[in-house]
N, C-alpha and C positions, 0 to 999 in steps of 0.2 A: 503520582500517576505511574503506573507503568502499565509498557506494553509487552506481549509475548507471543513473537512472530513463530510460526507453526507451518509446515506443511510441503516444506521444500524436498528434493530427491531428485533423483539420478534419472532422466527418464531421456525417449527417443524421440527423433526430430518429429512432428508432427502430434505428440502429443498433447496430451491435457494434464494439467495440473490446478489445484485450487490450495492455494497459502490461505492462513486463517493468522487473526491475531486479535489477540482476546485482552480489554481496555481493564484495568482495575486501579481504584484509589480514590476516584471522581468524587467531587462534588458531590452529596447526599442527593439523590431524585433527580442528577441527568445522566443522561445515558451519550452515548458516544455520535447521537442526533443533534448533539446542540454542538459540537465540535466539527472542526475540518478537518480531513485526518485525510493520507496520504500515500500512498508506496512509493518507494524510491530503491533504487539496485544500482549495486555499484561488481562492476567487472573487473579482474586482475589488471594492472596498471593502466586504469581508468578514470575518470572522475566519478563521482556517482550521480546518476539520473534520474531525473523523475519522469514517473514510469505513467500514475494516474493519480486523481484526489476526486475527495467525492463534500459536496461543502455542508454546511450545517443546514439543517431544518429545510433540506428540500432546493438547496441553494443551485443543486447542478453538478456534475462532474466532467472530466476534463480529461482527456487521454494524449499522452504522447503520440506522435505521428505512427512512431516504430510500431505500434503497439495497438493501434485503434484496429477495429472492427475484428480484432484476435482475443485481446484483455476485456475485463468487466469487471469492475468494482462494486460491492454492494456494501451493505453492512447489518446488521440485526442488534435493533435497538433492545432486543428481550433481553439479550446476550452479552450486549455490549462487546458485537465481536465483528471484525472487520475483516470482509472476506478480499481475493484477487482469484478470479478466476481466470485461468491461462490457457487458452483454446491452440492448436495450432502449433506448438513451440517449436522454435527456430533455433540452432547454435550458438547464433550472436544474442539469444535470450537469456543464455547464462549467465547467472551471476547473484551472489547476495543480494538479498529483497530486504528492506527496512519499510517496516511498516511507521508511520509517526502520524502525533494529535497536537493540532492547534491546542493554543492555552486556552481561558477564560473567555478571553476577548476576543478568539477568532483571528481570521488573518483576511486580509483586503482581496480581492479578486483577482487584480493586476499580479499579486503573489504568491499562491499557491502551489507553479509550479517550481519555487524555489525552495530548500530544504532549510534555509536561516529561517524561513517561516514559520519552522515550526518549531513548538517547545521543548514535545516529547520526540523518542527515539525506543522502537525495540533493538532486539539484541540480532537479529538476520535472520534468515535462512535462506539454506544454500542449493541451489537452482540448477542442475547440470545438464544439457539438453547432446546425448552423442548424435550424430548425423550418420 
């Protein structure tokens, strides 16, 4: 499986941004709907966070506090591609974005918003928000 996060750049406080990241390798006939798949950003000497997830087959999604009612996660099952749309951006929003997917078997509820959760990992992109 791999992922390929897309869509990051240099932009000003108060903008918008939408990262993309495009699923390939699956499974024959599933698409990236029967998977939980998730962003997570990590900041220069930071841990990395989870940002939002969005769960399989209609399961729900889930936002960080920092992040709610600005972020929106979707995805487009034709595409098998997982979008983050970023409304709003703040300073403290900078930071490499990692897109990742549940394996097979999904991940439980209780941990979604964890990053051992998941199997896959894209490669980042990078988020720069000047004020």
């Amino acid at each position: 499986v791999q992922l390929q996060a897309s869509g990051g750049g240099l932009v000003q406080a108060g903008d918008s941004l939408r990262l993309s990241c495009a699923a390939s390798g699956r499974t024959s006939g599933r698409t990236i709907s029967n998977y939980d798949m998730g962003w997570f950003r990590q900041a220069p000497g930071k841990e990395r966070e989870f940002v939002t997830a969005i769960r399989r087959r209609g399961g729900g999604m889930f936002y960080a506090d920092s992040v709610k009612g600005r972020f929106t996660i979707s995805r487009d099952s034709a595409t098998n591609t997982l979008y983050l749309q970023m409304n709003s951006l703040k300073p403290e929003d900078a930071a490499v974005y990692y897109c990742a997917s549940s394996g097979d078997t999904g991940i439980i509820l209780s941990q979604v918003r964890f990053g051992d959760s998941y199997a896959y990992w894209g490669q980042g992109t990078q988020v720069t928000v000047s004020s």
